[in-house]
Every structure is written in structure tokens, then in C-alpha cells.
C-alpha positions as CSV (number, residue, x, y, z in Angstrom):
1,X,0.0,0.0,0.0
2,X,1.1,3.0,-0.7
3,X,2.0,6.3,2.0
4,X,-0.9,7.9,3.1
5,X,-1.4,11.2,1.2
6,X,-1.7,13.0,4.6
7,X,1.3,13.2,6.4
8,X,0.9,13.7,10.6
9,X,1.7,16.7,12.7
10,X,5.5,15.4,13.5
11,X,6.3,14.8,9.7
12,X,5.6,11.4,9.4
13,X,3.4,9.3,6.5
14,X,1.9,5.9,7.6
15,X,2.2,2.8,5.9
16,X,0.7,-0.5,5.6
17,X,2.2,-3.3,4.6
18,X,1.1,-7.0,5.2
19,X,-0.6,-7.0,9.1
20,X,1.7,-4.4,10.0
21,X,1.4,-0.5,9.7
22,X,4.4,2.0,10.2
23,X,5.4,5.8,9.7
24,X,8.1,6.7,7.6
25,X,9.5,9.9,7.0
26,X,7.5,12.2,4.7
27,X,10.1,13.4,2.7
28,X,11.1,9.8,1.7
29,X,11.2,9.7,-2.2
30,X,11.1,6.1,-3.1
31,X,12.0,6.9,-6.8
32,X,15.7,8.6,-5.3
33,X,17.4,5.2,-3.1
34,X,20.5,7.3,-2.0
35,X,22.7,6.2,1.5
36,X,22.3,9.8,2.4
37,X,18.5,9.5,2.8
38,X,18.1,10.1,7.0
39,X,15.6,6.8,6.9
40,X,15.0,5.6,3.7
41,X,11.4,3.3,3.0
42,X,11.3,1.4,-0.4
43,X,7.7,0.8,-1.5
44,X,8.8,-0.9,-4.7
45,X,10.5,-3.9,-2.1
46,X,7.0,-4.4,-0.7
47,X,7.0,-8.2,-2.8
48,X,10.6,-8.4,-1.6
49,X,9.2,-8.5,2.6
50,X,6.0,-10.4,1.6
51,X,8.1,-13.7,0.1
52,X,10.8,-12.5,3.0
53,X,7.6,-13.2,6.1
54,X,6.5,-16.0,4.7
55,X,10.1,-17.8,4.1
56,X,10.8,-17.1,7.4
57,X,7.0,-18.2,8.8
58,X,8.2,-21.5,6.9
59,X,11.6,-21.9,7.7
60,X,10.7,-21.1,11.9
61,X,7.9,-23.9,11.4
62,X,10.9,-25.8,10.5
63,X,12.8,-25.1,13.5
64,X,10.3,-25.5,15.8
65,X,8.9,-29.0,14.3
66,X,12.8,-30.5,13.5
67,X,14.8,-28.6,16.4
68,X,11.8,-28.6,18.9
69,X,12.8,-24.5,19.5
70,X,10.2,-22.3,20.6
71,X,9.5,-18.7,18.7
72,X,10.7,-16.9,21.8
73,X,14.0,-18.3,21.9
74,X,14.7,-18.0,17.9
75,X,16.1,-14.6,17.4
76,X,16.5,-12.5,14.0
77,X,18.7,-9.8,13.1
78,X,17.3,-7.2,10.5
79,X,21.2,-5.7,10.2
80,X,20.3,-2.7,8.6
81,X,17.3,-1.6,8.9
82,X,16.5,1.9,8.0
83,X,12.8,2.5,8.4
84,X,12.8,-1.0,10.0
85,X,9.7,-2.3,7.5
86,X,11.6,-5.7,7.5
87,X,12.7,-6.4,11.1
88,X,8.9,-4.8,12.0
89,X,7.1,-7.3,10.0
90,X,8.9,-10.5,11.0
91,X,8.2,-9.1,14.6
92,X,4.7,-8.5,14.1
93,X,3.9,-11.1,11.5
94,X,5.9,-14.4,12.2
95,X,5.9,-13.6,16.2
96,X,9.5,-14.3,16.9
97,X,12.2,-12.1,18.6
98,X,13.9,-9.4,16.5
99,X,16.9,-7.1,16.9
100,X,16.6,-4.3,14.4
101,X,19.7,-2.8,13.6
102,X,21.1,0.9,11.9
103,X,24.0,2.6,12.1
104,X,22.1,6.0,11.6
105,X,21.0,7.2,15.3
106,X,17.6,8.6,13.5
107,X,16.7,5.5,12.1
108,X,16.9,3.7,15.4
109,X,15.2,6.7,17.2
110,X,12.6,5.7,14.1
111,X,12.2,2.3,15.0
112,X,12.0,2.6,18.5
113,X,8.8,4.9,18.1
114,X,7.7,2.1,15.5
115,X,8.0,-0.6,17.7
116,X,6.3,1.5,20.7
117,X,2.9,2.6,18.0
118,X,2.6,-1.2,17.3
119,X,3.3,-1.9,20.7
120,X,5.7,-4.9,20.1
121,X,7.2,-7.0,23.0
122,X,9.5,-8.9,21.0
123,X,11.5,-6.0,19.1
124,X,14.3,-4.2,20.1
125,X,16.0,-1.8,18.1
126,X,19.8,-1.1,18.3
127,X,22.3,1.7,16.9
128,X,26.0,-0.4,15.7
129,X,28.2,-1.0,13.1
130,X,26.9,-4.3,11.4
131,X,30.1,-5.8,11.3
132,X,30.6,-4.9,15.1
133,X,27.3,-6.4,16.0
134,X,27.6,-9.5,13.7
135,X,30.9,-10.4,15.4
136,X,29.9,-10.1,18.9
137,X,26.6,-11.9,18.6
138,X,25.0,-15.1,17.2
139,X,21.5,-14.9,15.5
140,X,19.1,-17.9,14.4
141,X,18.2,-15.7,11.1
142,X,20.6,-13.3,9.9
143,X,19.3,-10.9,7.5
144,X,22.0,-8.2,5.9
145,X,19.8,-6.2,2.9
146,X,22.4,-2.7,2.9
147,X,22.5,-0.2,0.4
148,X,24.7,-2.0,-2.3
149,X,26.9,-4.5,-2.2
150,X,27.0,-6.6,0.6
151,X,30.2,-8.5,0.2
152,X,32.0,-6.5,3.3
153,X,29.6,-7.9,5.6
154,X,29.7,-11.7,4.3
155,X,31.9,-12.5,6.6
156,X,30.8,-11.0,10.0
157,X,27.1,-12.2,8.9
158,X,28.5,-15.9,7.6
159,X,30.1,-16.3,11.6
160,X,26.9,-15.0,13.1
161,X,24.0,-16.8,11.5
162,X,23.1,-20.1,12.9
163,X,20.4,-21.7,10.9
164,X,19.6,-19.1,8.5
165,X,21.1,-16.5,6.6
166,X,19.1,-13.9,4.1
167,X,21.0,-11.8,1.6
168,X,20.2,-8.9,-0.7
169,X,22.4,-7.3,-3.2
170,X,21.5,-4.3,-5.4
171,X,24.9,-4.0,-6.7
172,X,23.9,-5.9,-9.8
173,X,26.5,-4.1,-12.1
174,X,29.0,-5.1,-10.5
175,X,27.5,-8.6,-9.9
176,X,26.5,-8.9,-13.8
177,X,29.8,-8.2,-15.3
178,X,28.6,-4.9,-16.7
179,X,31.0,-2.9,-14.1
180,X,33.7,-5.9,-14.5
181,X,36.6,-4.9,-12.1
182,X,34.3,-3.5,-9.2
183,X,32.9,-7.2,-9.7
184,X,36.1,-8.9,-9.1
185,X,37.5,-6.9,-6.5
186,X,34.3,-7.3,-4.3
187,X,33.4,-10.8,-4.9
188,X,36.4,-12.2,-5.9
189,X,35.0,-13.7,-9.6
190,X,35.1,-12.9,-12.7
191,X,31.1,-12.0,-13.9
192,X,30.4,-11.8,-17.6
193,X,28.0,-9.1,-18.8
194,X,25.8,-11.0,-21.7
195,X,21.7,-12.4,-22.3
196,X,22.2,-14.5,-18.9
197,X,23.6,-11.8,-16.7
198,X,20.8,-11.9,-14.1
199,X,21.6,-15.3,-13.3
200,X,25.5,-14.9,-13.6
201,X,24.6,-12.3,-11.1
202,X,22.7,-14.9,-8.2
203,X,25.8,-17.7,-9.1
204,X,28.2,-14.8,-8.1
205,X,26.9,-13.9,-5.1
206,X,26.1,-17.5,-3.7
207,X,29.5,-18.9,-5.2
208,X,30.8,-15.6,-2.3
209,X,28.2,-16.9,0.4
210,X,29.8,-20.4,0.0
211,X,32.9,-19.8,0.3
212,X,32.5,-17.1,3.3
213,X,30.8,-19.5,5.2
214,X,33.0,-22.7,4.3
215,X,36.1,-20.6,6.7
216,X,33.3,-21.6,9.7
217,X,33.0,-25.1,8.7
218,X,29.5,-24.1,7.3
219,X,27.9,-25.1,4.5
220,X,25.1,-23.9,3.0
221,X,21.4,-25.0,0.8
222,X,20.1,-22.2,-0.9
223,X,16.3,-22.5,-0.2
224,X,14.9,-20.4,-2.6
225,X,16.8,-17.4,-4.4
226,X,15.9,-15.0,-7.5
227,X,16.6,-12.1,-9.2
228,X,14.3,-9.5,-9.1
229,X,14.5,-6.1,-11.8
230,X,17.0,-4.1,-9.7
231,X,18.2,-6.7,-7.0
232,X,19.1,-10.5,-6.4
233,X,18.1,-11.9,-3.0
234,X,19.2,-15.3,-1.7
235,X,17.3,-17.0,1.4
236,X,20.7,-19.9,2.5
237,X,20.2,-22.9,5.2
238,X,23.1,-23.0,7.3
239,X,24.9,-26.8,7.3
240,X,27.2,-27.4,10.5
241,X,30.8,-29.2,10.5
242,X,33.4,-29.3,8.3
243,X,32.2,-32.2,6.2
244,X,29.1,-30.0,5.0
245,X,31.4,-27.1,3.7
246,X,33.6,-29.5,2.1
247,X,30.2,-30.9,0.4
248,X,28.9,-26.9,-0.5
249,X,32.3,-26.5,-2.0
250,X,31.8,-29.4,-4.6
251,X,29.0,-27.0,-6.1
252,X,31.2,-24.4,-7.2
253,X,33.2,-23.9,-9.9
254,X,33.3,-22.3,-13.7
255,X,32.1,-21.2,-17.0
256,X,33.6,-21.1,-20.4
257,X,30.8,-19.1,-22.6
258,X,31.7,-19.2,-26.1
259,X,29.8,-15.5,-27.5
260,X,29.9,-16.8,-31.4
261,X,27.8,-20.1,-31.2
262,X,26.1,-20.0,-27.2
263,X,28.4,-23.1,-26.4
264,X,28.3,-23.4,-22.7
265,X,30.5,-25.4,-20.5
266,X,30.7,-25.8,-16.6
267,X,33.4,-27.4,-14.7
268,X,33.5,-28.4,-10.9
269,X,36.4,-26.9,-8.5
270,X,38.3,-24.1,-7.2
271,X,41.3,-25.1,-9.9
272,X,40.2,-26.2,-13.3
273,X,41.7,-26.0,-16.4
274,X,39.0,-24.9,-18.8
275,X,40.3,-24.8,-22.7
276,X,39.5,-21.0,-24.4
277,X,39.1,-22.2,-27.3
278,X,36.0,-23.0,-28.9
279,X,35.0,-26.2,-30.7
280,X,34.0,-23.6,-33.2
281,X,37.2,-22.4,-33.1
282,X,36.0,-18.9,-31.7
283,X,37.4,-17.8,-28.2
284,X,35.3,-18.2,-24.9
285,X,35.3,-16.3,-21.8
286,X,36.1,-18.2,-18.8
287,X,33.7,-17.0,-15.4
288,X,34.1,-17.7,-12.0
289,X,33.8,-19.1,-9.4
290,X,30.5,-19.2,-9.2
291,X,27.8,-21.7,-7.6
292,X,27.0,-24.2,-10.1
293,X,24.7,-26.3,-8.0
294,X,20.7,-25.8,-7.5
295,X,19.3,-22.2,-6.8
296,X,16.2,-23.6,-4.2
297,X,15.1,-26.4,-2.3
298,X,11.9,-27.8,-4.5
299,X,10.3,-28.8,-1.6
300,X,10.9,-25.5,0.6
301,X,9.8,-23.5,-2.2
302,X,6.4,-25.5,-2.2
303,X,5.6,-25.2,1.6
304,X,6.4,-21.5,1.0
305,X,3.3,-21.5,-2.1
306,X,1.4,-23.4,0.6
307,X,2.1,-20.7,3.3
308,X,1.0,-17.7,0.6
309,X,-2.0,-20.0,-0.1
310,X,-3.4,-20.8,2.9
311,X,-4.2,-17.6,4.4
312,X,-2.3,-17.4,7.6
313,X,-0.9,-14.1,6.2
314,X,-2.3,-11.1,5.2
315,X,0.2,-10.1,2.1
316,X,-0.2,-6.8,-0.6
317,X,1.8,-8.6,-2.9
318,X,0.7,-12.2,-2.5
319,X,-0.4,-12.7,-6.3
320,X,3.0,-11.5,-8.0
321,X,5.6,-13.7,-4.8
322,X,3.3,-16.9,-5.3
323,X,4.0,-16.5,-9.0
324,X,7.8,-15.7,-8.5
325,X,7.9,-18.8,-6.1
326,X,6.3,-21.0,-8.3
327,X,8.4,-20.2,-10.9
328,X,11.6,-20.6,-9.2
329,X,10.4,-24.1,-7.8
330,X,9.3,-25.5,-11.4
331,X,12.7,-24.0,-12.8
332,X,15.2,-26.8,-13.8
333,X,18.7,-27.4,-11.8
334,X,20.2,-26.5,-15.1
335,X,23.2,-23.5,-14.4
336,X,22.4,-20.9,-16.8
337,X,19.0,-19.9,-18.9
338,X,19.3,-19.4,-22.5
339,X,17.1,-16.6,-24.0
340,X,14.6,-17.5,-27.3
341,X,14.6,-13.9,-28.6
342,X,18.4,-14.1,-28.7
343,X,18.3,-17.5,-30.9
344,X,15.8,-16.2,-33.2
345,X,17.5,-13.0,-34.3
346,X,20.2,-15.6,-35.1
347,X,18.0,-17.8,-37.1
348,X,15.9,-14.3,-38.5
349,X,12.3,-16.2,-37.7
350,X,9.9,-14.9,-35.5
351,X,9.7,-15.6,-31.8
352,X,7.1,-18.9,-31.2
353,X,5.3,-18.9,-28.2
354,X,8.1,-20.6,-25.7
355,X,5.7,-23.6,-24.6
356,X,5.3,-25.3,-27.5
357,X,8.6,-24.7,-28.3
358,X,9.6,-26.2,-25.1
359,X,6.9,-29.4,-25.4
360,X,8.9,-29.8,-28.3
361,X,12.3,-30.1,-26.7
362,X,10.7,-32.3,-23.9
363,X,8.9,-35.1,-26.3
364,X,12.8,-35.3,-27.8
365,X,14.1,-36.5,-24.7
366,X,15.5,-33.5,-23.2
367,X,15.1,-31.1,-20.1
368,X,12.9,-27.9,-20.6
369,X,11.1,-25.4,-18.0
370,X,10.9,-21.8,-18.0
371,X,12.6,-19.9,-15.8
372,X,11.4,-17.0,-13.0
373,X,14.4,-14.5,-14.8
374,X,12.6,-13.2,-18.0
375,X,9.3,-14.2,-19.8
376,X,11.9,-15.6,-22.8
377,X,14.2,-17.1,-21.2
378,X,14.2,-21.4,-20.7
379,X,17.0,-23.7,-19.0
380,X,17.4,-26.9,-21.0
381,X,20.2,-29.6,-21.1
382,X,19.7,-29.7,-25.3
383,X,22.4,-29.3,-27.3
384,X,22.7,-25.8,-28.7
385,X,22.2,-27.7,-32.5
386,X,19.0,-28.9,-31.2
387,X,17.8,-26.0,-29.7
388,X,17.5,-24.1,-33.0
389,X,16.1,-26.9,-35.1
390,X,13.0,-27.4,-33.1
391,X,12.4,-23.6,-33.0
392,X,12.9,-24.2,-36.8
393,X,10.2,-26.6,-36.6
């Protein structure tokens, strides 16, 4: 829902989202994200916190029916908070105990007026360094979602969280390969800007997540993770003992892309040799490391459509996250989408529509879904030959 057009006496707008109503500052301009915003509220992330309550609602159910823990004694850290919309929610919405956290003095002063209009008993809000507080303290759920990248905090949150850790990243330039040395030097890959970017993008920042969390003998199983217009969010399960982070570690690994014919090829391991040349004869371009293994849990990503479905929580944005869900659960385990558009410029035909194209692929044998990253884009394990003959057809 949108601010209210009215804003109060003290300068404040009030907002609803989900079960959970909250004033933000009435100067906020959603349309102008900029760190030197005082508190900064982001209407447009309202889907965003709707799949974020109801992974969590799941994932707590989890805890409580596997770990026997009760909500009280499961605690989450929203790490930056801002207007505190996120850590307010969870509070509110999924009824376990939340520590919201900003470094800006006016954002917790914010909160804490939040949290007293609500009239929550399990919030508190604090004013810290992320890093500081991450290092000092453990937290069931970790949640870091700053403003940009969030590769300095990897680390500090990797240590802290104990079963769960949530992760957004609007640095997608970077990410993507289109701003290719801020890439490398903050995530320590090589990304490559082409028609599969938003997914080189998620690979990039879970292949970092893995191996942060590997130094803590942790390993993780991404639950459910997508990329999302301006932003990629990943939702990880934290794996204890060494022998878990040694198994995470077997997912990553790298691409060779070949730009002349699509030719794709992935390769296990933190040392690989991959050959650069084509067997087309053109050169590829070699990315990585980078998570090669699945992007959700199947079966997560199903109780999570249940939990949108089933009523328990009142949600703005319930139609367009059960739709992203969905499509992320029915999306093959296949690294990297191809796009149709892309082929049939190639080929100079007209696009067909992509699920007959796809039925096609299927009754020859192979692998074919859609995929939740663009309405053209479709993961199959067909050879790139194939692929154009049956949109030929």
C-alpha cells in the first residue's frame, strides 16, 4: 500500500504493509534510493518482505517441528534496517524475537517509536556498526539487505547466523559483469555481462556466500533465491561441521561461454583448467567461481506457495511472490537460462510462443522449463544444434 497522502503533525506518513502499519519519513522519495536518505522506506521492495515473512514463517515452522525450539528463543537480526519495515514485520507477523539494527542514530530513534505505535514485545532496536554487532553476537536468522553490495559484511554475517542466513544485493553491475573490475574486486569472480547476466549475477553472489561460510565449517542450501529487476536476494540454510562445507564446496566452480555459437561449459572446482578455445574455433570467456549447483530447495519452495496460499498471512503482494515462487520451484537445476529472442534473431524467424517450443524439446528427450528471470528465457540440457532446429520446426 502506498504512503498515506496526509502526512501527521511530526512529519511522518503511515504505511501498511502486510498486518503491519508504520510511519516513515514524509520526505522519503522512493523513486531517489541514495545512502544519504536520513531513513530511507522502499515501497517498490514491498514483494521483496512479503516472500521474505512468509520464508521465514516457513523456515521457523521448521525449526520449531525438526529442532523442537520455541519462537521466543529463535532470534533475528534485521542488520540494517533503515525505516525498519523488514525487522517490524517478522516481529509482528511471524511472532519471533527481532533485533533491528542501523548505524544512523535517527533510524533507530525511528524504529523505537515504530516498535512503541505497534506496541511490540519482542523487538528491540539497536544503533551499531553491522560488522561490530555480527561479530559479537549469534542470531538464528541473519538478514543483511544494505544499500549495495553486501560483500564486506559476508563474513561477520557468515560467523553469526546459525540456521539461516538472508542476503540482498543491489549492486547488480557489479554482480553482472557490466562494471567488471568492481565485480572482481568485491566478490572475488570474474562475472560476464551477456543475455544470462541476471543469473550470472545470483551464481556470483552465492559462489561468495559459500565460500565465506566454508572458513566456519559451514555449509550452506540455498532454499529459494531469484533475481528480481533491480536486486538479487538469496534465502541460505546453514549446514554445520566441516564435512558440509567440504560438500557446499563441490558446487562451485566455472564457466567457459563461447559468444559466437552459445556453447556453454561448466566445470567443478576451485582449480580447473578450462580450454579457451571453442570447438567452433571462436574464443570463450572463462567465469568464476561461481555456484553451479541448485538455486532452491523444490520442496521449501512448495511449503512456501502453501504458506501464501493458505491464508495465515495477510500479504499486498501475495499474487506477483506466489508467481515468483512457483516459478523458481518448477525452474530446472540446469546453471544458466538461455534466451529465445536471442536464438531467433540468429535464425531471423519470428519468436514462437516458448511452450510449445519447449513441449517440443521435452517429447525429444530433453530437459525444458521456463525460468522466473525473463518471460523468454528457458534452461534446457539440449544441445545448442538442437535447440534451433526445433524452433525451426
Amino acid at each position: 500500500m502506498a504512503p498515506s497522502n496526509e502526512p501527521t503533525p511530526d512529519g511522518f506518513l503511515s504505511v501498511e504493509e502486510g498486518q503491519t502499519r508504520v510511519l516513515v519519513p514524509a520526505e522519503n522519495d522512493a523513486k531517489i534510493p541514495t545512502a544519504s536518505v536520513s531513513v530511507f522506506y522502499n515501497p517498490e521492495m514491498e514483494m521483496n518482505r512479503d516472500i521474505n515473512v512468509a520464508v521465514t514463517s516457513v523456515f521457523v515452522r521448521r525449526l520449531a517441528e525438526r529442532k523442537g525450539f520455541e519462537k521466543s528463543n529463535i532470534r533475528y537480526l534485521d542488520a540494517f534496517s533503515a525505516s525498519g519495515i523488514r525487522g517490524l514485520r517478522i516481529a509482528n507477523e511471524v511472532g519471533i524475537s527481532v533485533v533491528l539494527n542501523d548505524i544512523k542514530p535517527e533510524a533507530v530513534e525511528l524504529i523505537q517509536k515504530n516498535i512503541f505505535e505497534i506496541g511490540l514485545q519482542n523487538a528491540v532496536a539497536v544503533c551499531e556498526d553491522a560488522n561490530v554487532l555480527l561479530c559479537r553476537e549469534k542470531f538464528a536468522i541473519v538478514d543483511i539487505d544494505p544499500f549495495g553490495t553486501p560483500s564486506p559484511f559476508l563474513d561477520a554475517a557468515a560467523m553469526s547466523a546459525t540456521f539461516l542466513l538472508g542476503v540482498t544485493a543491489t549492486d547488480t553491475a557489479p554482480l553482472c559483469g557490466a562494471h567488471l573490475k568492481s565485480g572482481i574486486r568485491k566478490y572475488a569472480a570474474v562475472p560476464l555481462n551477456n543475455e544470462f547476466h541476471s543469473e550470472m549475477g545470483l551464481r556470483i553472489l552465492l559462489g561468495s556466500i559459500a565460500r565465506e561460510t566454508a572458513k566456519f565449517d559451514k555449509g550452506i542450501l540455498p532454499l529459494l533465491s531469484h533475481a528480481t529487476r533491480h536486486y538479487v536476494r538469496v534465502y541460505a540454510e546453514i549446514l554445520h561441521g566441516a564435512g558440509r562445507a567440504d560438500q557446499t564446496l563441490q558446487n562451485i566452480g566455472f564457466l567457459a561461454w563461447c559468444p559466437a555459437c552459445q556453447n556453454r561449459e561448466t566445470k567443478t572446482g576451485l582449480a580447473v583448467f578450462m580450454n579457451e578455445k571453442c570447438v567452433c574455433g571462436s574464443n570463450r570467456k572463462i567465469a568464476g567461481p561461481l555456484w553451479l549447483g541448485p538455486l532452491r530447495d523444490e520442496l521449501f519452495c512448495a511449503d512456501v506457495i502453501d504458506e501464501l496460499d493458505n491464508g495465515r498471512l495477510t500479504l499486498n503482494k501475495k499474487e506477483p511472490a506466489r508467481k515468483l515462487v512457483e516459478a523458481c520451484k518448477n525452474e530446472a537445476d540446469i546453471p544458466f537460462f538461455y534466451d529465445e529472442h536471442l536464438f531467433c534473431e540468429e535464425l531471423k524467424i519470428s519468436a514462437p510462443p516458448i511452450e510449445p517450443f519447449l513441449e517440443r524439446l521435452r517429447d525429444a528427450g530433453y530437459v525444458a522449463t521456463r525460468t522466473h528471470f525473463s518471460g523468454t528465457s528457458f534452461k534446457t540440457d539440449a544441445p545448442v544444434d538442437e535447440i534451433k532446429r526445433k524452433l525451426l520446426e
